[in-house]
C-alpha positions as CSV (number, residue, x, y, z in Angstrom):
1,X,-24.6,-8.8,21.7
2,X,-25.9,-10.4,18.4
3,X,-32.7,-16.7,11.7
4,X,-33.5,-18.9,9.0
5,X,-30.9,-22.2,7.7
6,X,-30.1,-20.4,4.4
7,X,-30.9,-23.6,1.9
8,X,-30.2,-22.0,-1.3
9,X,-27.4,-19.6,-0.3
10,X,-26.1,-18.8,-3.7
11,X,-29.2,-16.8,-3.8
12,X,-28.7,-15.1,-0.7
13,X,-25.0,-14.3,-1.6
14,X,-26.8,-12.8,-4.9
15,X,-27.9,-10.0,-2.5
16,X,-25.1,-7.8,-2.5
17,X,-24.9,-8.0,-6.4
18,X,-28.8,-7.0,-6.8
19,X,-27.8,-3.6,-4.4
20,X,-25.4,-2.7,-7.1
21,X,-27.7,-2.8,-9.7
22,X,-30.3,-1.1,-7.9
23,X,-28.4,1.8,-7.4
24,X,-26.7,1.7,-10.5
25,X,-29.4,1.4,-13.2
26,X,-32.5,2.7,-11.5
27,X,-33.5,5.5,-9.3
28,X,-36.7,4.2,-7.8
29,X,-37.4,1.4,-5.8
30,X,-41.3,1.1,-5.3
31,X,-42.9,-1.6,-2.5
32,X,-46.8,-2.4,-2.5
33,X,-48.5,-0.6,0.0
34,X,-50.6,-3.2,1.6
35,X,-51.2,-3.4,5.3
36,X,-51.9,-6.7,5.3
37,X,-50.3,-10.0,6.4
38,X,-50.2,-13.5,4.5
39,X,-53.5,-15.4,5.4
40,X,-53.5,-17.8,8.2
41,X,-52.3,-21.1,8.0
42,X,-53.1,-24.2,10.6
43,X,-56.7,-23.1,10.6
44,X,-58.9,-20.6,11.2
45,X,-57.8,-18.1,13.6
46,X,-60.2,-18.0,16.9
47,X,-59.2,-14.1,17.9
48,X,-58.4,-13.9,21.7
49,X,-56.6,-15.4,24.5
50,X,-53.2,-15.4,25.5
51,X,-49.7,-16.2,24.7
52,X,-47.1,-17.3,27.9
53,X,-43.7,-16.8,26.9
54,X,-40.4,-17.4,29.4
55,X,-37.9,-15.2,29.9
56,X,-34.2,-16.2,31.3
57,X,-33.8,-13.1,33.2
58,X,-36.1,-9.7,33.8
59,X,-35.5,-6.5,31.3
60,X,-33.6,-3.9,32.0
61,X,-35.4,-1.5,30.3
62,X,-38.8,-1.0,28.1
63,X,-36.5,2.0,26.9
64,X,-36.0,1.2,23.0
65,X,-33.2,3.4,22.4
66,X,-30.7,1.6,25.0
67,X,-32.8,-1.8,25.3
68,X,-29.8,-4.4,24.2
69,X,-30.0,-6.9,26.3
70,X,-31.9,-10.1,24.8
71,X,-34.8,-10.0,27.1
72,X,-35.0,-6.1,26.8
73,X,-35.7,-6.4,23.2
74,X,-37.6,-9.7,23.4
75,X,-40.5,-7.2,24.9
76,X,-39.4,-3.6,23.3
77,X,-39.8,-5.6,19.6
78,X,-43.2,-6.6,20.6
79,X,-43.9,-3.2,20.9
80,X,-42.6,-1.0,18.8
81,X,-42.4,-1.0,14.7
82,X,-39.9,0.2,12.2
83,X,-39.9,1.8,9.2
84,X,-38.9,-1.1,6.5
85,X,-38.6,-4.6,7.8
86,X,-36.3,-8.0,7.1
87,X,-38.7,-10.6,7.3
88,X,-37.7,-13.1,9.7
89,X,-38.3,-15.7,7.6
90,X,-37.8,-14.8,3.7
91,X,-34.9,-12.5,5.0
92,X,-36.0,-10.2,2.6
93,X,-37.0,-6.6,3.1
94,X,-40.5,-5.8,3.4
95,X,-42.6,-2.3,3.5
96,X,-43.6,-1.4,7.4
97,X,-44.5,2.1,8.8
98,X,-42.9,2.8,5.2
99,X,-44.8,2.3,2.1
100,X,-42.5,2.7,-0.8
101,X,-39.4,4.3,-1.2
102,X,-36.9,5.6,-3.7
103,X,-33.2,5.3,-3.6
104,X,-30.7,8.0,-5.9
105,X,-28.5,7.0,-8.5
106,X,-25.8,7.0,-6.3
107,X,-27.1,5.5,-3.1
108,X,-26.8,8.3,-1.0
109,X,-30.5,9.1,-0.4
110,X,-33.5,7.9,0.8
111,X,-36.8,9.2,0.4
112,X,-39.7,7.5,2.2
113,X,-43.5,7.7,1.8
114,X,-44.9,7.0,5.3
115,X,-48.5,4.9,5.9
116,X,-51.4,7.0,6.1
117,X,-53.7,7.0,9.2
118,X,-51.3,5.4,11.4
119,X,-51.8,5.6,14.8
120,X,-49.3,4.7,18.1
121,X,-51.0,2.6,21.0
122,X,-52.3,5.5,22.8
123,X,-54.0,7.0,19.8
124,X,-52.1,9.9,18.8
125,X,-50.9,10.2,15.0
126,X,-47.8,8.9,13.8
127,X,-45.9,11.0,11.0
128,X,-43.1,12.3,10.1
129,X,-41.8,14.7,12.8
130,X,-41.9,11.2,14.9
131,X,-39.7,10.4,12.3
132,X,-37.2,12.7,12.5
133,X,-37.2,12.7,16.1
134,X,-36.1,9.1,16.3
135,X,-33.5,9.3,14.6
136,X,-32.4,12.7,16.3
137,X,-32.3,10.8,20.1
138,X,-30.6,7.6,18.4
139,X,-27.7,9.5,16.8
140,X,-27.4,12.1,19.6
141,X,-24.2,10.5,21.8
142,X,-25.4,11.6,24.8
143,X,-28.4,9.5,24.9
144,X,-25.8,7.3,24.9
145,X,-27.6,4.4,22.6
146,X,-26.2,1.3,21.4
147,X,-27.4,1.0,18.1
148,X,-25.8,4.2,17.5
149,X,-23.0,3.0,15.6
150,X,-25.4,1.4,12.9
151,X,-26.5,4.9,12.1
152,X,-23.1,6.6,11.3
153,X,-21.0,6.6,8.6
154,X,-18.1,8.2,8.5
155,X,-18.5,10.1,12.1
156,X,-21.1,11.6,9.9
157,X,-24.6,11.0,11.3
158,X,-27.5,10.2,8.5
159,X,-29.2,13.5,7.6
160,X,-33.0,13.5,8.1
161,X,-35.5,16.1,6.5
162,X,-39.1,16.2,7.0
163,X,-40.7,16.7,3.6
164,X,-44.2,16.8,4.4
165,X,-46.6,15.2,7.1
166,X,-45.9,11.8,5.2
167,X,-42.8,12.0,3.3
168,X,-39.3,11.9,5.0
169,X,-35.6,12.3,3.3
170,X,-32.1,10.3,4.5
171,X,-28.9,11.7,3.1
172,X,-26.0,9.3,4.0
173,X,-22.6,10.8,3.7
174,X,-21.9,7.5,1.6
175,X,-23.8,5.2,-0.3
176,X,-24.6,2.1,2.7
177,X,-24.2,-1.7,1.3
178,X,-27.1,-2.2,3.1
179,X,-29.2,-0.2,1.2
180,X,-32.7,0.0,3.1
181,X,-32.0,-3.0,5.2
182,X,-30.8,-0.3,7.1
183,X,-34.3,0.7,8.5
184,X,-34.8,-2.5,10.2
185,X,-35.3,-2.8,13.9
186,X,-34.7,1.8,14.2
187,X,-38.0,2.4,16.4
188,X,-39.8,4.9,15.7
189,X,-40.4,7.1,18.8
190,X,-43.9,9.1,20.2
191,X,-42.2,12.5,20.5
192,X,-45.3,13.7,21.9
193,X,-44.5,11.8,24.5
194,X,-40.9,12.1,24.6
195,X,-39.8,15.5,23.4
196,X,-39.7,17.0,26.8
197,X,-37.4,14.3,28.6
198,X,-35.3,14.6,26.1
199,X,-34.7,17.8,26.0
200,X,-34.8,18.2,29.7
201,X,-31.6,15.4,29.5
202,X,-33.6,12.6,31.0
203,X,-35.0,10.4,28.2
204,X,-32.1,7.3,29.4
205,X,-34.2,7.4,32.7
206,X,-37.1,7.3,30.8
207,X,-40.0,3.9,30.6
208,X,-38.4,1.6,32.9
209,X,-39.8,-1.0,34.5
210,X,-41.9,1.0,37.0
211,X,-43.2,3.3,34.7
212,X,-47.3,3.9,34.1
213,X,-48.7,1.9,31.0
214,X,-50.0,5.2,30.3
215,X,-47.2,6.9,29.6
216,X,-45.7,4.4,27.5
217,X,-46.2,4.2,23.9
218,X,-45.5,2.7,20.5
219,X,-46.4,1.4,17.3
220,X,-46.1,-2.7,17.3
221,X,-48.6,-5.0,18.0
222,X,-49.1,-5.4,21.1
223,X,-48.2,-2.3,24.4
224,X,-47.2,-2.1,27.9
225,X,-50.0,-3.4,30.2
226,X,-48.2,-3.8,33.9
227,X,-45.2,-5.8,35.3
228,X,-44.7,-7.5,38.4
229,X,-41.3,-7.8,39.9
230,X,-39.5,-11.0,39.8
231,X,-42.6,-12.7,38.1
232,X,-43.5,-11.7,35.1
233,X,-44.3,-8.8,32.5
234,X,-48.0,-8.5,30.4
235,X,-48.3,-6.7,27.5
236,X,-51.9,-6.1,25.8
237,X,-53.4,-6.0,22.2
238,X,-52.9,-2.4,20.8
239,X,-56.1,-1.5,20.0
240,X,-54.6,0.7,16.7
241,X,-52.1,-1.5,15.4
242,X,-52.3,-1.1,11.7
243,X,-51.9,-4.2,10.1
244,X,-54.9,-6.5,8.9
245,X,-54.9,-10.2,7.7
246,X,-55.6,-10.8,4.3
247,X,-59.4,-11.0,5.2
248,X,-58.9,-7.1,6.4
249,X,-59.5,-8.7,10.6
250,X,-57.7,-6.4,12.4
251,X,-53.9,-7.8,14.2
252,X,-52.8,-9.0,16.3
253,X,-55.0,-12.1,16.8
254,X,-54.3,-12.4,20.7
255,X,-55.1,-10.1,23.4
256,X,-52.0,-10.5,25.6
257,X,-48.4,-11.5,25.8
258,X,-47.4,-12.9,29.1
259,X,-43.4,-13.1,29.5
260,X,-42.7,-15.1,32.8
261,X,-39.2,-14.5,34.3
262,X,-37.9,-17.5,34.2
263,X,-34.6,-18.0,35.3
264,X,-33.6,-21.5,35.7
265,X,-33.7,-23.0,31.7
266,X,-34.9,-26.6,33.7
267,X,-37.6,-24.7,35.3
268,X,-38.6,-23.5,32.0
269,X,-38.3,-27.2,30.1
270,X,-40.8,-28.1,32.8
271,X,-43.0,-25.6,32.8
272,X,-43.4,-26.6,29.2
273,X,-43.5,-29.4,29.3
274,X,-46.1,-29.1,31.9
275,X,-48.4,-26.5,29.7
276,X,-47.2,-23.4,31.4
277,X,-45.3,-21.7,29.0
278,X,-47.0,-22.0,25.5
279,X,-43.8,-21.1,23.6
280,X,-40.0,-22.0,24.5
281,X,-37.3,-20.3,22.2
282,X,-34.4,-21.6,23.2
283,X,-33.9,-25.5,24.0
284,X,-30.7,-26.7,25.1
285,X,-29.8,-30.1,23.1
286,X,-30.4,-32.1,26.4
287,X,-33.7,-30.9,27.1
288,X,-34.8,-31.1,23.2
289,X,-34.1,-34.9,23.2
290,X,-36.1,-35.0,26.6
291,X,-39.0,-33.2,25.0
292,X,-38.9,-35.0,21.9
293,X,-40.3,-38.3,22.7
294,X,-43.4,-36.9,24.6
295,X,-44.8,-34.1,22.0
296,X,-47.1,-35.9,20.3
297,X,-49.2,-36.7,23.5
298,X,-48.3,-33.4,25.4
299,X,-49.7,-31.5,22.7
300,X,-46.7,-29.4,21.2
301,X,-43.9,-29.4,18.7
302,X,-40.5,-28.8,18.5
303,X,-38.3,-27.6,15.4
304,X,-34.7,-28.3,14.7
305,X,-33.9,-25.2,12.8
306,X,-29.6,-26.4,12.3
307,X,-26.5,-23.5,13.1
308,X,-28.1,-20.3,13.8
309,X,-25.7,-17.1,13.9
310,X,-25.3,-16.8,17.6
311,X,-22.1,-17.3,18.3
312,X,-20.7,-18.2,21.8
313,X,-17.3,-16.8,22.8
314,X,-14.5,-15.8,25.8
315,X,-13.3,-12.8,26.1
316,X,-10.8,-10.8,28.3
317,X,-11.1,-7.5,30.3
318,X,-8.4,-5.6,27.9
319,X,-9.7,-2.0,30.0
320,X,-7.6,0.2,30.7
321,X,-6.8,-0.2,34.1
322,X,-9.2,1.5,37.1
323,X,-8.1,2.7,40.2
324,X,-8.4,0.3,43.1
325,X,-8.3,-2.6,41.0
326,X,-4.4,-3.6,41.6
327,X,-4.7,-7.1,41.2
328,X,-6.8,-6.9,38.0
329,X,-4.9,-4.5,36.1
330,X,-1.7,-7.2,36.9
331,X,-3.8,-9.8,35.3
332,X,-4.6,-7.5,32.3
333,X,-0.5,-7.7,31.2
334,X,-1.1,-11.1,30.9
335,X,-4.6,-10.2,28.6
336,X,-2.5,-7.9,26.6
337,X,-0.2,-10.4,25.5
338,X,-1.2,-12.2,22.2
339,X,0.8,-15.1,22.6
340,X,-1.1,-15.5,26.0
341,X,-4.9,-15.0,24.2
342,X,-3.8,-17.5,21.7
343,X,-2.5,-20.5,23.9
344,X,-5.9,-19.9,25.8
345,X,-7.8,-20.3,22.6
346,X,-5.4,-23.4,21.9
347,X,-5.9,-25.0,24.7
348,X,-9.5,-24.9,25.0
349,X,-11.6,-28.5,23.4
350,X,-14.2,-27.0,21.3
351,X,-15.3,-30.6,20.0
352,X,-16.0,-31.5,23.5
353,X,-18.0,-28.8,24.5
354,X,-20.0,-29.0,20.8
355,X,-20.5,-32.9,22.3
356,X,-20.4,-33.1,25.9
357,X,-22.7,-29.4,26.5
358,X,-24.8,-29.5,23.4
359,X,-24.7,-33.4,22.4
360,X,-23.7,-32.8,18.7
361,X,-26.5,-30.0,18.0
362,X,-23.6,-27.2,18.0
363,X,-20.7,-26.7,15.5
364,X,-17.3,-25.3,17.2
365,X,-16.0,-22.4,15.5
366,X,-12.8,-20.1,15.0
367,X,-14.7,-17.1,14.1
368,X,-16.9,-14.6,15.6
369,X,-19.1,-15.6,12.1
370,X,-20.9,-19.1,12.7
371,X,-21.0,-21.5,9.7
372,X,-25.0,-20.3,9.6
373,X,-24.6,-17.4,7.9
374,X,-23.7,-18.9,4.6
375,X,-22.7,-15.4,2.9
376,X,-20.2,-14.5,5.0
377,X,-18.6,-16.8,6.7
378,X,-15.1,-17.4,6.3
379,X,-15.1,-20.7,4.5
380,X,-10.9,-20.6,4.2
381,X,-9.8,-19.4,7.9
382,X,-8.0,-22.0,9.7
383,X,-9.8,-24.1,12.0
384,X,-6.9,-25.3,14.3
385,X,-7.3,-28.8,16.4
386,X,-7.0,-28.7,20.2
387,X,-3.2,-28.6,21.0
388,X,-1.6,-28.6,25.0
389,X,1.9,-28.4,23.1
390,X,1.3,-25.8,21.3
391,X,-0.5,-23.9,23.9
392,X,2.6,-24.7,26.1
393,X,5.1,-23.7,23.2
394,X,3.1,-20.0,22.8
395,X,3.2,-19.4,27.1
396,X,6.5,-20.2,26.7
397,X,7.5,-17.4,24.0
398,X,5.3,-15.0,26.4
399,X,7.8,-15.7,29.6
400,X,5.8,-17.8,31.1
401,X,7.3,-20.9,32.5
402,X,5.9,-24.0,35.6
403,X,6.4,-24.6,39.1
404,X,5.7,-27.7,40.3
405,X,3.2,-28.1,37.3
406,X,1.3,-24.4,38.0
407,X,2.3,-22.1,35.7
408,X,3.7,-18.6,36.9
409,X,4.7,-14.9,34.8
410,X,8.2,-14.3,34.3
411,X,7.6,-12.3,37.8
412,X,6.7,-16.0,39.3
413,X,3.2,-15.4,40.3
414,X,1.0,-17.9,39.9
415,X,-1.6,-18.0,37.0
416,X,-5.1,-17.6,38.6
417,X,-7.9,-16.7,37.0
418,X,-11.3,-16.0,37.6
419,X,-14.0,-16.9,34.9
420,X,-17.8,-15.2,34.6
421,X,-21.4,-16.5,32.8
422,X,-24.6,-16.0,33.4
423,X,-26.4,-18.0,35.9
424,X,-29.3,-18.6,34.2
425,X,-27.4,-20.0,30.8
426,X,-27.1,-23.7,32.0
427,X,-24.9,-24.5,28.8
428,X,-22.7,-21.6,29.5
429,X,-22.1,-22.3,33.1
430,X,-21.4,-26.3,31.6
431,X,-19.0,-24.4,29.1
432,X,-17.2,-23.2,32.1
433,X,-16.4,-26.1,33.8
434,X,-14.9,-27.9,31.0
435,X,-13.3,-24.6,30.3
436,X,-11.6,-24.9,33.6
437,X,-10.2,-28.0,33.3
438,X,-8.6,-27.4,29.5
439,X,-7.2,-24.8,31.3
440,X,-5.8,-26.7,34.6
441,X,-3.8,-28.7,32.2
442,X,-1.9,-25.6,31.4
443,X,-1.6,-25.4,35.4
444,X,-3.7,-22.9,35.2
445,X,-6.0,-22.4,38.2
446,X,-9.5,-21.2,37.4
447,X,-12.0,-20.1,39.4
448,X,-15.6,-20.0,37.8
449,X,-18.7,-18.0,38.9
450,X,-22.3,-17.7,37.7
451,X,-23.8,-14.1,37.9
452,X,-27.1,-13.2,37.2
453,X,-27.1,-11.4,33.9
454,X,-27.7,-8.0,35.1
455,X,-24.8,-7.9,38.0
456,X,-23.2,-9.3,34.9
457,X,-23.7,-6.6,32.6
458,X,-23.0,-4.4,34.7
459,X,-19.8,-5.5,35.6
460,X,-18.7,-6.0,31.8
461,X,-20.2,-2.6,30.5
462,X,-19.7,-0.4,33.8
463,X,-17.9,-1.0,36.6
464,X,-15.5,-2.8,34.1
465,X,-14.6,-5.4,37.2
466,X,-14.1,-9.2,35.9
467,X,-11.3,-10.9,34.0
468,X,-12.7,-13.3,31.7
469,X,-16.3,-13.8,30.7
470,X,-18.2,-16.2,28.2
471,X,-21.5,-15.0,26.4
472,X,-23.0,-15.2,23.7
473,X,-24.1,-12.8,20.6
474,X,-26.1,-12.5,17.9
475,X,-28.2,-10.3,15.3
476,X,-31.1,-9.2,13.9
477,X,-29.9,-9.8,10.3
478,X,-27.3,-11.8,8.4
479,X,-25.4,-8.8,7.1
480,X,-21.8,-7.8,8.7
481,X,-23.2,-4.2,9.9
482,X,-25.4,-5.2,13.1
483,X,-21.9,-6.3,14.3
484,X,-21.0,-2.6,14.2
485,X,-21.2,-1.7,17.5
486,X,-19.3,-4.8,18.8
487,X,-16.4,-4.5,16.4
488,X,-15.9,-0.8,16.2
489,X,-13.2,-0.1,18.9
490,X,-15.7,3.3,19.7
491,X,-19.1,0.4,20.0
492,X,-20.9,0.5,22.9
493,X,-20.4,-3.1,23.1
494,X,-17.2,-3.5,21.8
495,X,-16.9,-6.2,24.8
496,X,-13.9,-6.3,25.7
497,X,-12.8,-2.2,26.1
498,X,-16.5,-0.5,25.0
499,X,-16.0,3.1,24.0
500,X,-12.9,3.8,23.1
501,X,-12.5,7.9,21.7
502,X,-9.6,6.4,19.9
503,X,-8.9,2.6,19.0
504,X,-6.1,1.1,21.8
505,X,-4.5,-1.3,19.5
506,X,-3.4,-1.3,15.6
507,X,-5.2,-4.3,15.0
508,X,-8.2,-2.2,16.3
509,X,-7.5,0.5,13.9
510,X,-7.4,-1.6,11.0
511,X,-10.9,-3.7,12.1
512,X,-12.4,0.2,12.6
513,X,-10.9,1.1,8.8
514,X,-12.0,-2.3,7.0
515,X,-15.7,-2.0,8.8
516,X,-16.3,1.2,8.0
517,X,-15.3,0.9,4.1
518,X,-17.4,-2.1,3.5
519,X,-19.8,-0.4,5.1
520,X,-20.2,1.8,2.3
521,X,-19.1,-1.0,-0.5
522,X,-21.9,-2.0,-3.0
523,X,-20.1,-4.8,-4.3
524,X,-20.6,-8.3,-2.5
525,X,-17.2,-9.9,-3.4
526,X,-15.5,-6.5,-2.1
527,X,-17.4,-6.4,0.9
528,X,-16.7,-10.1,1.9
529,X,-12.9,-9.6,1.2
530,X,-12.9,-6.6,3.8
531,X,-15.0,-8.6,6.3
532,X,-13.0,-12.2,5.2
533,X,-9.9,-9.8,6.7
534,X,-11.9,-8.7,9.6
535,X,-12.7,-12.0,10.8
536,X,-8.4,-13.1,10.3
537,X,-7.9,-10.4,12.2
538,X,-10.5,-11.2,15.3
539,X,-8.8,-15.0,14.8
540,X,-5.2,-14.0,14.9
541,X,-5.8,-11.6,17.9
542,X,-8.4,-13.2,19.6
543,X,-9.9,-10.9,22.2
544,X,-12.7,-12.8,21.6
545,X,-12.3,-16.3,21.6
546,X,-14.8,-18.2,19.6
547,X,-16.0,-21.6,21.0
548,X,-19.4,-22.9,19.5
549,X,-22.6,-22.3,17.3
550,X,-25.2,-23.9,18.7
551,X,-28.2,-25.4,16.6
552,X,-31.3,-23.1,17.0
553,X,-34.0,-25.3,19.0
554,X,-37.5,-24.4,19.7
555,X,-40.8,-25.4,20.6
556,X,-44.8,-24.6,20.7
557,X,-48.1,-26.1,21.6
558,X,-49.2,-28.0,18.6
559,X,-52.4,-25.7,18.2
560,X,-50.6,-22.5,17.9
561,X,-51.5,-21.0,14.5
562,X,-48.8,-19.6,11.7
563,X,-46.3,-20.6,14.2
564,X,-43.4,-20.1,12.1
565,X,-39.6,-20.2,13.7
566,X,-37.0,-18.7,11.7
567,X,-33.2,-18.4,12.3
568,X,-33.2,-14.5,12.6
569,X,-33.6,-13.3,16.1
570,X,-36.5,-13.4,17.7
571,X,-36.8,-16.9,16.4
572,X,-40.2,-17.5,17.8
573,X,-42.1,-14.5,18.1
574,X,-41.1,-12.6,14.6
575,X,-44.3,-13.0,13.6
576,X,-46.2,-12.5,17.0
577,X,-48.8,-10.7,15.5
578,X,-50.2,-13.1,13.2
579,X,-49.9,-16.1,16.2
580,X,-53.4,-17.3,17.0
581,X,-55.3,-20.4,19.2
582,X,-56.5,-22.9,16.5
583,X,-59.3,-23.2,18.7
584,X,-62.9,-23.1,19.4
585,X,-61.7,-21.6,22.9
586,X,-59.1,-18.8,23.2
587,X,-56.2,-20.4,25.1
588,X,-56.3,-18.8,29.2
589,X,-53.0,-20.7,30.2
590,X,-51.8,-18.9,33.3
């Protein structure tokens, strides 16, 4: 697992060019220290009430180092801050917990002036030992966190010094193309709070679900105020959150954030639709049509944002095999074959899902880079048409062959298979089925089965039992490096065999050589040759099979103020703390 329509795109190419010269001809870059957020737009903000979000599944964890899971970090965002920040919307980088920074000649370090008389939610100080802590427990591998691979260059972990109370040093072992971009989304961490259990070994057990609100902290807008199983999680206004509006009233505008565990995406349209849920982030194209005729006299809006970056995929178990897991691991010889990968991905009708699943608000795609992400997307890879003959043509070079129309290995067992989604993805589970039948003209027999998304994760990412799975991934950020930790073969959710101490494959080895090195490229053009070749690679060996982009589609009562969707992830609630009521009466939806 992994965002604004770029309309001017030569400017956001531009990007990588502007880091080059801002490492090359200066040695300071300097951001405004201002606390303060845009002024409110739709109105004059009435401070108060509350916000009712859904969520397609319960978190795993309020835990921000190994939250990954969308609806983990759809909550953990809310309540945590980082140090420099992509705005959602501009896409630009914007001072945060950071005030101004300079950058060295040769990219290499970072120094960063912290804000003064910050405080987290439970009212202790935040500087720079917190700093240097964070960054300590995310680049430690036995905490075991995700987003450690975004941290590392090199096998060389950044270097962090403490300077003084308000002033912190990063040395990279190489300059970064992402310059301070690379700040974005690292929370910062109460080590009062959290010093002990980590040094005790427990910190991974630490703030889960059942844990006290008071011994939960952090420095975003809003902080941990109870959950209830199976129904729904509140977090409260942080009473020292330290951003104002440009009239100096104190943020966030609303006193609570309500996510309601929602699993059923129909329940959720209704709930809606019905004036439940204040704010639905992501509309399948069926429901969006449905919805679109009534908003004017329901009372909300809905926004048509085009291709976002998620991209939706199939992949295969390519694990080494486990013990007691016979019939798997003789499935997996089948996985390992190319030729077999590549009739699947042949075979498969992405028009028809793009049409049938998402009626025409999806584009189908050959890469694990959606045509949304105008700077790097590989404009010149092939983009093959559905073809049964040549999916038949490529089983055939594998030593496959048919009996009476099923097709069997060259050991004549039949080809079975046994396909995963979550349950609570109602276009995934539709991706499935037409899925299944692509495939049954192969004489394939398919079985497919809805889990709910934690069995399912756990099964992907643990007990490493399923064959094939579709999901879905996005990002926080345009830029190739959140991908890190999916395309590394030594990522954490490097899907289809996570955690590799050495990469399995060559073609794995040369994706791990070409993402590292344009991970430390300045140039643009050189960077987008090395990930141009990454993406050949994914699309010649396909253990992911790409299969659409859908269109980002959401919606909002029509007297929500500032409401501003943006491509990047979280599309909805980016800005959460500037979100207000526009009016006289704070909103009290239940």
């Amino acid at each position: 697992m992994l965002w604004k329509r770029l309309t001017k795109p030569l400017e956001r190419i531009c990007w990588g060019g502007l880091l080059v010269l801002a490492f090359a001809s200066c040695s300071r870059e300097t951001k405004p220290s201002t606390t303060r957020v845009a002024k409110a737009i739709d109105g004059q903000p009435t401070p108060g009430g509350r916000l009712v979000v859904a969520l397609g599944a319960e978190p795993q964890t309020l835990n921000p180092i190994l939250g990954s899971d969308r609806p983990s970090t759809a909550v953990i965002r809310r309540m945590t801050a980082d140090l420099i920040h992509i705005n959602r919307d501009s896409q630009a980088i914007e001072p945060a917990l950071s005030t101004s920074w300079t950058v060295s000649q040769d990219g290499r370090r970072f120094v960063l002036e912290l804000r003064r008389g910050v405080k987290f939610s439970d009212g202790e100080p935040f500087e720079a030992d917190d700093v240097v802590f964070s960054f300590r427990v995310i680049q430690d591998k036995a905490v075991g966190s995700p987003n450690r691979d975004l941290l590392v260059i090199d096998d060389e972990p950044i270097k962090v010094r403490k300077i003084d109370s308000h002033t912190v040093e990063f040395e990279l072992s190489r300059p970064h193309a992402v310059g301070a971009r690379i700040f974005d989304s690292v929370p910062m961490l109460p080590s009062h709070l959290l010093e002990t259990s980590y040094q005790e070994g427990t910190l991974p057990e630490s703030w889960r679900l059942d844990t006290l609100p008071e011994e939960i902290a952090g420095l975003g807008p809003f902080r941990f105020k109870s959950y209830a199983p199976a129904r729904q999680l509140v977090l409260e206004r942080n009473p020292h959150y330290w951003k104002t509006d440009s009239d100096k009233a104190t943020l966030p505008y609303l006193d609570e954030l309500v996510f309601v565990f929602t699993p059923s995406q129909d329940t959720q349209v209704l709930r809606f639709q019905g004036g439940d849920i204040d704010v639905i982030n992501d509309l399948k194209a069926g429901d969006f049509a449905i919805l679109e005729a009534g908003q004017e006299a329901r009372g909300y809006r809905l926004f048509d944002l085009g291709a976002g970056l998620e991209f939706n995929f199939l992949f295969f178990n390519l694990n080494p095999p486990a013990p007691g897991q016979a019939e798997l691991a003789a499935k997996q010889t089948w996985f390992r074959n190319k030729a077999f990968r590549q009739a699947i991905s042949a075979a498969v009708d992405r028009e028809a899902i793009a049409r049938l699943v998402f009626q025409g608000r999806a584009t189908p795609i050959w890469s694990h880079v959606s045509p949304g992400n105008k700077a790097w997307f590989h404009a010149d890879l092939p983009r093959p048409t559905r073809s049964l003959e040549r999916a038949r043509e490529l089983l055939l070079s594998a030593g496959f062959s048919w009996k009476n129309e099923a097709l069997i290995d060259a050991d004549g067992v039949a080809v079975t298979l046994t396909l995963v989604t979550n349950s609570n993805n109602g276009e995934r589970v539709q991706m499935m089925t037409i899925i299944q039948e692509d495939l049954r003209e192969l004489g394939m027999r398919v079985q497919v089965v809805p889990l709910e998304f934690r069995a399912l994760l756990a099964r992907i990412l643990e007990t490493k039992d399923y064959e094939i799975c579709i999901l879905g991934l996005g990002g926080g950020d345009v830029d190739p490096n959140p991908l890190m930790n999916v395309l590394l073969s030594s990522g954490a959710n490097h899907l289809w065999n996570p955690g590799q101490s050495e990469p399995a494959t060559p073609w794995e080895a040369e994706i791990d050589r070409l993402m590292t090195e344009q991970a430390t490229t300045l140039v643009y053009e050189e960077r987008k040759a090395m990930y141009d070749r990454v993406q050949e690679l994914m699309a010649d060996e396909l253990p992911m099979v790409p299969l659409v982009s859908r269109n980002i589609l959401v919606g909002a009562k029509s007297n929500l103020g500032n409401f501003k969707p943006a491509i990047l992830d979280h599309h909805t609630l980016w800005n959460i703390e500037e979100l207000f009521w526009a009016t006289s009466e704070p909103q009290t939806s239940q």
